[in-house]
matplotlib code that plots the C-alpha trace (Angstrom):
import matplotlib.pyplot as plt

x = [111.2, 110.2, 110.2, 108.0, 105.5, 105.9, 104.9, 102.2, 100.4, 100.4, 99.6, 96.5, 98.0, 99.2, 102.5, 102.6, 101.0, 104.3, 106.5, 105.4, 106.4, 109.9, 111.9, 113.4, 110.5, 108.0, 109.9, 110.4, 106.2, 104.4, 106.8, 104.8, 101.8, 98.8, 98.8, 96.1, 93.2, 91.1, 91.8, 95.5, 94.8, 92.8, 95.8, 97.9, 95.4, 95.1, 99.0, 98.9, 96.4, 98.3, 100.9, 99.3, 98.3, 95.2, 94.7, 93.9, 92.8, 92.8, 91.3, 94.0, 92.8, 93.7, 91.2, 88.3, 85.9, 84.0, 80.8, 81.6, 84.9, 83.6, 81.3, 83.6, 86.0, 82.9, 81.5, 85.3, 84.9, 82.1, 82.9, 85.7, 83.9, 81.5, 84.8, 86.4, 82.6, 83.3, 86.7, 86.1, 88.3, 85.8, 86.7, 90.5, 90.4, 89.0, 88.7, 89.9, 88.7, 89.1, 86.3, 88.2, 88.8, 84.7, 84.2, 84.9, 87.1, 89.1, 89.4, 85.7, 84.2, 81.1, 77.4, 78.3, 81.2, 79.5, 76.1, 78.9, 80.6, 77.3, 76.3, 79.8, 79.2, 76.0, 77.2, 80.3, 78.5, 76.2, 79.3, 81.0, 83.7, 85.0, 85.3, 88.4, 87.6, 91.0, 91.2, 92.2, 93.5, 93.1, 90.2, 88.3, 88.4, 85.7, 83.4, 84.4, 83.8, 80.7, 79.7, 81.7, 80.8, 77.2, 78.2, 80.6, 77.9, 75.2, 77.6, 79.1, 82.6, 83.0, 86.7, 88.3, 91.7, 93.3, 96.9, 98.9, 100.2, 96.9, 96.5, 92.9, 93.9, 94.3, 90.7, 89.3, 91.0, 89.8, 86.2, 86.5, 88.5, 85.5, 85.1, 87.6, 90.4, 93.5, 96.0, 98.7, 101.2, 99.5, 100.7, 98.8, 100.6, 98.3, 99.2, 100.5, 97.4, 96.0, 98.8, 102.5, 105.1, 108.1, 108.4, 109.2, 105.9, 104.5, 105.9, 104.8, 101.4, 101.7, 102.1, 100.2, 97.1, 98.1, 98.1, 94.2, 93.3, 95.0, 93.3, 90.1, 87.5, 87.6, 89.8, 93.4, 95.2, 98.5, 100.3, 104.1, 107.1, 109.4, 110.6, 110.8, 107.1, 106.1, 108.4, 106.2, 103.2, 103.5, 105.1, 102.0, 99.5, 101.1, 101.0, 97.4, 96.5, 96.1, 96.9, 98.6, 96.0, 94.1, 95.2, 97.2, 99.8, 99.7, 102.3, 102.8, 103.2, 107.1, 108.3, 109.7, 108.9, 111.2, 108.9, 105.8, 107.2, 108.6, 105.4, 103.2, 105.1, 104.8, 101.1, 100.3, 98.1, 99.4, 97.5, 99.2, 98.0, 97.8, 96.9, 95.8, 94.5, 95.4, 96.2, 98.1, 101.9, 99.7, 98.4, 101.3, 103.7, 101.4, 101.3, 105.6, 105.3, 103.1, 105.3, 108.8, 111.1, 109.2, 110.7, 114.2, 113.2, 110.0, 113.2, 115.3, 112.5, 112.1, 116.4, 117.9, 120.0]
y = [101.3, 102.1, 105.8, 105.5, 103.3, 105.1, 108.1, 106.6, 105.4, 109.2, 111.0, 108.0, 106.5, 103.2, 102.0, 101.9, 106.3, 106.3, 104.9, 106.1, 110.0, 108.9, 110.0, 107.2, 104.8, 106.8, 106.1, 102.9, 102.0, 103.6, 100.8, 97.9, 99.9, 101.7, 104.6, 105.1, 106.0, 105.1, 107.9, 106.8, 103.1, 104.2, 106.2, 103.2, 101.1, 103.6, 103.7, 100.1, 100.2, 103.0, 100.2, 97.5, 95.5, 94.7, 95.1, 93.6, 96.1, 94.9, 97.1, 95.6, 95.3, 92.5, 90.2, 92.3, 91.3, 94.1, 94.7, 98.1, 97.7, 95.3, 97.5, 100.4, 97.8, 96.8, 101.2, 101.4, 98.3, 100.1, 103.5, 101.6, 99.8, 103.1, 105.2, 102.7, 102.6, 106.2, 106.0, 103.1, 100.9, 98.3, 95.5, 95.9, 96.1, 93.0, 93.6, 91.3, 90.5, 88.3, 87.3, 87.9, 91.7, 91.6, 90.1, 86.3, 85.6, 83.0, 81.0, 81.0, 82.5, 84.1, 84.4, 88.0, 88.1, 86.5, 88.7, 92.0, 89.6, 89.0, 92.7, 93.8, 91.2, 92.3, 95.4, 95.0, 92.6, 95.5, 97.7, 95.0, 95.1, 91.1, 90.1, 87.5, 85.8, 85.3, 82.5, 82.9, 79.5, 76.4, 75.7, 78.5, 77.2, 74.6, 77.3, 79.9, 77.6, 76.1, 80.2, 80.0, 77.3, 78.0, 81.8, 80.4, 78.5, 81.1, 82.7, 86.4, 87.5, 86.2, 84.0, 82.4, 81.9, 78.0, 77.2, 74.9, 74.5, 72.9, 68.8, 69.6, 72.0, 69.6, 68.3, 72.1, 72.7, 69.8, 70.4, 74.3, 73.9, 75.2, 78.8, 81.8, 80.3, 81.8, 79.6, 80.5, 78.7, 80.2, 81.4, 80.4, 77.3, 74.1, 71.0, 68.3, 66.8, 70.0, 71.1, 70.4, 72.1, 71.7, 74.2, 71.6, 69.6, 72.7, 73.6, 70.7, 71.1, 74.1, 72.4, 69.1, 72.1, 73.8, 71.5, 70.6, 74.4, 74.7, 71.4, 73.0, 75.1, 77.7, 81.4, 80.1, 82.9, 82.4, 84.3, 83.3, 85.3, 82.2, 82.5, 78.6, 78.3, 80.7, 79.0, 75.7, 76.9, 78.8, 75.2, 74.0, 76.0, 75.6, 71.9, 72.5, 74.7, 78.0, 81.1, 83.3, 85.6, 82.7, 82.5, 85.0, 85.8, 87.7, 89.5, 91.7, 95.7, 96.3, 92.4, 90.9, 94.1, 93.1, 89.5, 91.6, 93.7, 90.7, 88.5, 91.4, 92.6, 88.7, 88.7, 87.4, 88.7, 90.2, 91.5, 93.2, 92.8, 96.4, 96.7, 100.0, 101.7, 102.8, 99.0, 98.0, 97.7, 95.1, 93.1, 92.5, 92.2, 89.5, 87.8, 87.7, 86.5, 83.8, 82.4, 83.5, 82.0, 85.2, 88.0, 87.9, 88.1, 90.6, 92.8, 92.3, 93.4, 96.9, 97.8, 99.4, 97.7]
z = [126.7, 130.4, 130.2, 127.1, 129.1, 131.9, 130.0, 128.3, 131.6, 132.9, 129.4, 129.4, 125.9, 124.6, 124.9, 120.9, 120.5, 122.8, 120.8, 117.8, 118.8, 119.4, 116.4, 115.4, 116.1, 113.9, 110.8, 111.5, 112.8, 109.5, 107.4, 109.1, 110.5, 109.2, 112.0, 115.1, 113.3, 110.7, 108.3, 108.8, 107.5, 104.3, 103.1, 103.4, 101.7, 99.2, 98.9, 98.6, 95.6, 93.5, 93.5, 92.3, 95.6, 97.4, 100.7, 104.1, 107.2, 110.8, 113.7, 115.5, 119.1, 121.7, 122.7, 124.5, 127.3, 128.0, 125.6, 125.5, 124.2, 121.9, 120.5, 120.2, 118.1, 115.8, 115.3, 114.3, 111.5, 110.4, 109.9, 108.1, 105.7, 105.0, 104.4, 101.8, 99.8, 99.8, 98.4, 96.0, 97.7, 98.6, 96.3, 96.6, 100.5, 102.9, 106.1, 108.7, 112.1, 115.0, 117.4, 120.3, 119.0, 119.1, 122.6, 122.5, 126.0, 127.7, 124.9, 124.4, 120.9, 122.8, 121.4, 121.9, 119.7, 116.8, 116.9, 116.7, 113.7, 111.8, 111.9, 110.3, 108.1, 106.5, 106.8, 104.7, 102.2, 101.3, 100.6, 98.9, 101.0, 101.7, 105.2, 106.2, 109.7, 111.7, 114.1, 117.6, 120.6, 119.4, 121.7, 120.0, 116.1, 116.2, 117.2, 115.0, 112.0, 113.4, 113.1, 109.5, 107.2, 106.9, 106.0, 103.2, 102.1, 101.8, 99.2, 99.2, 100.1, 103.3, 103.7, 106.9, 108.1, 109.1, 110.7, 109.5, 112.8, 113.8, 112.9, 112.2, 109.6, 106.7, 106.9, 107.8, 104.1, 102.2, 103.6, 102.7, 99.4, 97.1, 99.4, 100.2, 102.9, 103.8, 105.3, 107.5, 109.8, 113.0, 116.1, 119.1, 120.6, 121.4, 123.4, 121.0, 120.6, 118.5, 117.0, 116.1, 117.9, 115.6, 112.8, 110.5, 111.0, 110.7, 107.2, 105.8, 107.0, 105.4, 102.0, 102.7, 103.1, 100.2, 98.0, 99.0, 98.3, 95.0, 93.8, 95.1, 93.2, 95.7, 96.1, 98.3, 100.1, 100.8, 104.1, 104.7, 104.9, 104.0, 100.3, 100.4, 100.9, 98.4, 96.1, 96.4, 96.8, 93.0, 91.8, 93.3, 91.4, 88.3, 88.2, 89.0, 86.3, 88.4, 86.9, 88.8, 90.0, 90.4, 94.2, 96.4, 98.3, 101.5, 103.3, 106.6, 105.8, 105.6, 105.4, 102.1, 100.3, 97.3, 97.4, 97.1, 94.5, 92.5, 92.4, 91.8, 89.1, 87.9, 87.9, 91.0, 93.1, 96.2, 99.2, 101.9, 105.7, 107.9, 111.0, 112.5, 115.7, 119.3, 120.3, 117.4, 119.7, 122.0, 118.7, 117.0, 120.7, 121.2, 118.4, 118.0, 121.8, 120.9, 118.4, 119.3, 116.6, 114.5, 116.5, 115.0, 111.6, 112.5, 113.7, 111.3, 108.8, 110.0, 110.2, 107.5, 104.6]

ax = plt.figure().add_subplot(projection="3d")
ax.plot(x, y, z, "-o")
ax.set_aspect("equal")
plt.show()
């Protein structure tokens, strides 16, 4: 791992372009990555469609807080939503986006960030492409759904993403019930006043939260890599009367593939999260890092057998 880095820093790459030349990384990176470039991340997509899935693209950049950056991240979401309009992939593909990835800093969801968020926005509701709004600390969620909720509320295909790890979470979800929200476990930590720091607590957020989107009138996503969970949450729906594309699934690229295939192949519907671009090693290192009891199974996913 040093000699890649150190080879990155004098060829002027990323750690993860590094990695990606080695022989036996490369295999092992396009099972749970959608390449460097744009071009790379619409072939995936498009994989992912000839097989029955939807999709979920992520210009997967750390947090930014230079404008310039920030505005290099957001020309990248756009030529991304142009190209799938092109390729009639719109309505099968969202695109997902964190404000920090758009300039929002030190835990702070910048006025900056959110003018770069509303113009991919409009942008992507004139292709018809959906837009899902990740969440980033703890400290930064009241303001990203005070930018949120009157955006759901205007109508279109705009959706937002709440952790169950949170204790906020359950009344964010029964407040939100009738729009498009995906819920997932979450991995920023928070002091135990925001959120619950044993995995247990935060399971049965998980379900508590659920079980307030399913009796909703609105379009539930799903994302967790525990069968368990996914068990209950389709016990849920069917004592609620949801048919099973009524609600979704969503996985990570590469993990649980014989899951995906399974409830797809059952009817449900199943979207499949990719990130792509030069800075997706320091997206998804960080987000393991942030919640660590998911490295072993994040590796675990990408050996053989």
């Amino acid at each position: 791992m040093i000699r890649e880095a150190l080879t990155a820093i004098a060829r002027n790459e990323t750690l993860g372009q590094a990695l990606s030349r080695a022989p036996v990384a490369r295999d092992v990176f396009r099972r749970v990555v959608g390449g460097d470039t744009v071009a790379e991340a619409l072939e995936v997509a498009a994989g992912l469609a000839d097989q029955g899935y939807w999709a979920s693209l992520e210009r997967a950049a750390p947090a930014v807080t230079d404008g310039a950056d920030a505005d290099r991240v957001l020309a990248d979401y756009l030529s991304l939503v142009d190209s799938l309009a092109t390729l009639d992939l719109a309505a099968g593909v969202e695109i997902a986006v964190l404000p920090g990835s758009l300039g929002a800093h030190e835990g702070v969801a910048t006025a900056g960030a959110f003018e770069r968020l509303d113009r991919l926005c409009a942008h992507a509701a004139s292709a018809g492409t959906p837009v899902m709004v990740g969440m980033g600390p703890a400290d930064e969620v009241g303001r990203t759904l005070e930018w949120v909720e009157p955006r759901l509320s205007a109508g279109g295909s705009l959706g937002v993403t709440l952790q169950a790890s949170l204790r906020r979470t359950h009344a964010d979800c029964a407040r939100l019930a009738g729009y498009r929200v995906r819920l997932v476990k979450g991995g920023h930590r928070a002091d135990a006043a925001m959120g619950y720091g044993q995995p247990l607590e935060v399971d049965k957020s998980f379900v508590r939260c659920a079980k307030v989107l399913l009796a909703g009138s609105g379009d539930p996503s799903f994302a967790t890599h525990d069968p368990r969970l996914v068990e209950i949450v389709a016990d849920r729906a069917e004592r609620y009367g949801r048919p099973v594309d009524g609600f979704e699934f969503a996985f990570y690229l590469g993990r649980l593939a014989s899951e995906q295939r399974r409830l797809a192949e059952s009817g449900h519907r199943v979207r499949i999260y990719v990130p792509y671009g030069p800075d997706w090693f320091a997206r998804l290192v960080g987000g393991l890092a942030e919640r660590p009891s998911g490295v072993a199974a994040a590796v675990r996913s990408l050996l053989p057998g």
